[in-house]
C-alpha positions as a printed NumPy array, in Angstrom:
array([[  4.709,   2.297, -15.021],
       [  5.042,  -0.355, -12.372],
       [  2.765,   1.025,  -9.915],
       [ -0.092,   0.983, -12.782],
       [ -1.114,  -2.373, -11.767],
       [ -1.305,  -1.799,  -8.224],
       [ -3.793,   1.645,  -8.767],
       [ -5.933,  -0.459, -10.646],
       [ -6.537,  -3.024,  -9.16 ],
       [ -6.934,  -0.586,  -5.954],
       [ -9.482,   1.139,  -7.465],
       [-11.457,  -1.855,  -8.965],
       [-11.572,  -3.045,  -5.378],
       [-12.622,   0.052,  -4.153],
       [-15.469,   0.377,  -6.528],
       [-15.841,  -3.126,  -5.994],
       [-16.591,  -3.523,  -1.76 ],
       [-17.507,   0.445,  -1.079],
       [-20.689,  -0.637,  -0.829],
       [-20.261,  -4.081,   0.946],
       [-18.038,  -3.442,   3.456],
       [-17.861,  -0.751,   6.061],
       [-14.613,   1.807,   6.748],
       [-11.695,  -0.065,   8.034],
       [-10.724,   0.044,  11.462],
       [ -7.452,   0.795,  10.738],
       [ -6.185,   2.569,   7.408],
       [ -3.647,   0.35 ,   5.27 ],
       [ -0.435,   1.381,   4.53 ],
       [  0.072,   0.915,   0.745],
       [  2.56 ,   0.216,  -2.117],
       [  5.005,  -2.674,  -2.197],
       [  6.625,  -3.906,   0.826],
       [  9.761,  -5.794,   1.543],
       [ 10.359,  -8.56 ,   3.88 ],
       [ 13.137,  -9.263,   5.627],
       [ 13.646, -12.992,   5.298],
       [ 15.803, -13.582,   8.722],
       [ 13.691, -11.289,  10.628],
       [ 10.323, -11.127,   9.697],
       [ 10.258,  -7.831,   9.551],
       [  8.689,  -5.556,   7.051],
       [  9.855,  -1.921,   5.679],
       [  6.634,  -0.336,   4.424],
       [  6.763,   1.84 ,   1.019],
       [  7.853,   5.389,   1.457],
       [  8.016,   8.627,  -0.482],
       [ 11.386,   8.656,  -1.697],
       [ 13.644,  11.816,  -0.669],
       [ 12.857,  14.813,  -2.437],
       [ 13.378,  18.533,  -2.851],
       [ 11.282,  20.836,  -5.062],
       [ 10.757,  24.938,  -5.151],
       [  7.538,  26.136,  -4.536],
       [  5.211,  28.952,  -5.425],
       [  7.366,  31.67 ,  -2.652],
       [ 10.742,  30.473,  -4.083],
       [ 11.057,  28.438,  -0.707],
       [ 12.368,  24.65 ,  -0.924],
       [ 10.196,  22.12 ,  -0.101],
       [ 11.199,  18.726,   0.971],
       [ 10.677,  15.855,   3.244],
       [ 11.778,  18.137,   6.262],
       [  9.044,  20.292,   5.606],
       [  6.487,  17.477,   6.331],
       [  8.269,  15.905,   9.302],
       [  5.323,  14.977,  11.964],
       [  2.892,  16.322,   9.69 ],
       [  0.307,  14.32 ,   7.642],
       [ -0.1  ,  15.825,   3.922],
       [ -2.464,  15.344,   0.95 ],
       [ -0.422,  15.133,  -2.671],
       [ -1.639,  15.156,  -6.126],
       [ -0.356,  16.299,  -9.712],
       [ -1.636,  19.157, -12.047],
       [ -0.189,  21.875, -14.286],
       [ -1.988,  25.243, -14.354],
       [ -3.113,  25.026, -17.91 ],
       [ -4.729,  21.647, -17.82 ],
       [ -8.181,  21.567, -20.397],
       [ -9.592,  18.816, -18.567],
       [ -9.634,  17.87 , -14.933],
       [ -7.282,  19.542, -13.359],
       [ -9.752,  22.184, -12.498],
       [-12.377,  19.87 , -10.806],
       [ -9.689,  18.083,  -8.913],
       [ -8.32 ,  21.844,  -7.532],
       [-11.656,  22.039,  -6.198],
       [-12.084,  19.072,  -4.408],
       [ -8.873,  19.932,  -2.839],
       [-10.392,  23.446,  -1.289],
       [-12.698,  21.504,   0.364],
       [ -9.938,  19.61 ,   2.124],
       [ -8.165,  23.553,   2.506],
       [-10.783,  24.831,   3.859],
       [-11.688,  22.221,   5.979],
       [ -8.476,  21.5  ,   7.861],
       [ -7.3  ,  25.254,   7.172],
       [ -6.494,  25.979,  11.038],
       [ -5.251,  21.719,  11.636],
       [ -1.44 ,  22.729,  11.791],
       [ -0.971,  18.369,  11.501],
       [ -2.555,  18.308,   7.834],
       [ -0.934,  20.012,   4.82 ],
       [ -0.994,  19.823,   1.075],
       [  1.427,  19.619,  -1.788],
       [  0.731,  20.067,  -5.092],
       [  3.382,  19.176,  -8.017],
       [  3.009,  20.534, -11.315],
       [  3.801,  18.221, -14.27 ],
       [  4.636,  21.287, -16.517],
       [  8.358,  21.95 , -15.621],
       [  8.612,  24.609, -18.318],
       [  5.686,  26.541, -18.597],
       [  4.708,  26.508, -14.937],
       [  6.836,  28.63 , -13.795],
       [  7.313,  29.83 ,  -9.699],
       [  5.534,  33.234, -10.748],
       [  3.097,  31.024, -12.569],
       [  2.547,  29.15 ,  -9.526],
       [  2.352,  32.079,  -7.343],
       [ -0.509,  33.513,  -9.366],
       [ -2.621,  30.185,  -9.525],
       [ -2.394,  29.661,  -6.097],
       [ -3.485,  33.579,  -4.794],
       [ -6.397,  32.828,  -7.466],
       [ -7.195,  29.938,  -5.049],
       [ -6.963,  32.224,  -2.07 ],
       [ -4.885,  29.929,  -0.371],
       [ -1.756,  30.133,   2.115],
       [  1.074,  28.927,   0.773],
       [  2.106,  27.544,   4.086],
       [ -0.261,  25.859,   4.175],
       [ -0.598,  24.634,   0.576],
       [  2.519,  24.556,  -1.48 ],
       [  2.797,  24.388,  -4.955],
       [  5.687,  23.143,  -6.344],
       [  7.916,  22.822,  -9.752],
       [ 11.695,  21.221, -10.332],
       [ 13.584,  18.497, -12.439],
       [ 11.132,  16.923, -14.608],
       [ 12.491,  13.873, -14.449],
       [ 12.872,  14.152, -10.502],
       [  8.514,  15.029, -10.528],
       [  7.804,  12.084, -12.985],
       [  9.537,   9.378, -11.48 ],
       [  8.558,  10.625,  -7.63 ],
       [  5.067,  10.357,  -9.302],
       [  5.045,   6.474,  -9.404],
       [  6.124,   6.4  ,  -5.452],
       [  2.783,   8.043,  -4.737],
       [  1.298,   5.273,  -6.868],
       [ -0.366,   8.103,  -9.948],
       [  0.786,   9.234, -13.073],
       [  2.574,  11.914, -14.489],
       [  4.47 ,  11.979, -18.145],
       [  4.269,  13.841, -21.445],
       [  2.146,  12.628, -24.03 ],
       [  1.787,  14.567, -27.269],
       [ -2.174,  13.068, -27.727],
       [ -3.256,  14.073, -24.376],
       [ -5.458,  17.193, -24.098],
       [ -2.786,  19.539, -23.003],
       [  0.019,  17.277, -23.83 ],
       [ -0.076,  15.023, -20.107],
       [ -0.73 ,  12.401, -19.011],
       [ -1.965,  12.326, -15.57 ],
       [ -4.139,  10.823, -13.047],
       [ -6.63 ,  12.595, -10.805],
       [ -5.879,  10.917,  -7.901],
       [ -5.43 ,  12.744,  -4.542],
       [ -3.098,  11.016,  -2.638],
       [ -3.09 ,  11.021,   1.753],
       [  0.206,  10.609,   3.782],
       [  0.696,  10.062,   6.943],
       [  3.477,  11.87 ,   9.358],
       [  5.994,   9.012,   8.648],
       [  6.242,   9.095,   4.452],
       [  3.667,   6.497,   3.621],
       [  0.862,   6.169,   1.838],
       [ -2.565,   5.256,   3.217],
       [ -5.33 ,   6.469,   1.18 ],
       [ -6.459,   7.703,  -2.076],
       [ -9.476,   8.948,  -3.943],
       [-10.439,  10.   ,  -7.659],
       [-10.155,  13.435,  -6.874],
       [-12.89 ,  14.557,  -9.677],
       [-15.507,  12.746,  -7.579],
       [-16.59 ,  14.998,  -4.647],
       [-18.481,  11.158,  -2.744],
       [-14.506,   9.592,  -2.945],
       [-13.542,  12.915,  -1.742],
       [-15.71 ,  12.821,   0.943],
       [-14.552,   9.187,   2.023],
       [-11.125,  10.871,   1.786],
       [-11.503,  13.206,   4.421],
       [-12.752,  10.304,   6.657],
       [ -9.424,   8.761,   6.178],
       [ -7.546,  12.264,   6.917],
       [-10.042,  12.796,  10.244],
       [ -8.926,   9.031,  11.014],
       [ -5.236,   9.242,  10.708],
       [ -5.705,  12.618,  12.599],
       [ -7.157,  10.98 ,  15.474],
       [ -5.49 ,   7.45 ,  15.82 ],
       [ -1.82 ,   7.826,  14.732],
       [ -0.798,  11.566,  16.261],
       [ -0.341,  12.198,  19.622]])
């Protein structure tokens, strides 16, 4: 995976200066860049076009984001390990920005073929959530894997894996214009917390 060296060393630098150095002032925009060498100019990493179905049979892509900030991570429904503690770290960011029409959440399941849109459906009304507000989504495996590495986590099959994927926990923030700018270890409720500062940042500094 060629984002795998960039999460890590991410997240060793995170664990690293969280307790040295105080919150930005301005959130970073992450993932490679490229430089224009005659201008100067930069094109920041974005999520790559996409177009999924979620849990209400409704298709869900880029458009359905546009202006909006959203919070992204990967799961499937019958995941043994921590999958559930991540889902609840994320109804803490539901609940909190419930009525915030500028924040949403996407969740893509990793488990084309047995997560199913009815599955989805029911594992979402078990959440009591809204699915416009929260969407849920399934599609071309291959399409969910390799999207996976543009929001810098992990997502494949892997036969020794409890539950037969690999996957990361991370919970992933995006801003309004398709690029990344923060991340936690969404199985950690303190990262989670420092997550939501991020979200209440971008919220306040970048819409208008």
């Amino acid at each position: 995976m060629r984002y795998l060296p960039i999460i890590l060393l991410l997240a060793l630098g995170i664990a690293a200066c969280s307790d040295a150095v105080s919150k930005p002032e301005a959130l970073p925009i992450m993932g490679n860049h490229d430089i224009d060498p005659a201008t100067g100019d930069t094109t920041f990493h974005h999520i790559r076009p996409f177009a999924f179905v979620d849990q209400d049979s409704q298709i869900v892509n880029n458009a359905t984001f546009e202006g909006k900030a959203y919070v992204a991570d990967f799961f499937f429904t019958s995941c043994p390990t921590i999958c559930p503690r991540v889902k609840q770290q994320m109804l803490r960011i539901y609940d909190r920005y419930q009525d915030d029409d500028r924040l949403l959440l996407l969740s893509h399941t990793i488990d084309v073929k047995h997560d199913t849109v009815g599955r989805l459906k029911e594992y979402a009304e078990g959440l009591g959530v809204s699915s416009d507000k929260w969407h849920f989504v399934t599609g071309d495996k291959d399409e969910i894997y390799g999207i996976a590495e543009d929001y810098l986590s992990i997502a494949r099959e892997d036969p020794d894996a409890p539950g037969g994927f690999d996957h990361s926990g991370w919970v992933i923030l995006v801003d309004q214009k398709g690029r990344i700018r923060s991340f936690a270890n969404g199985t950690i409720p303190e990262k989670m917390d420092e997550l939501m500062e991020d979200i209440d940042w971008l919220l306040n500094n970048e819409f208008e």
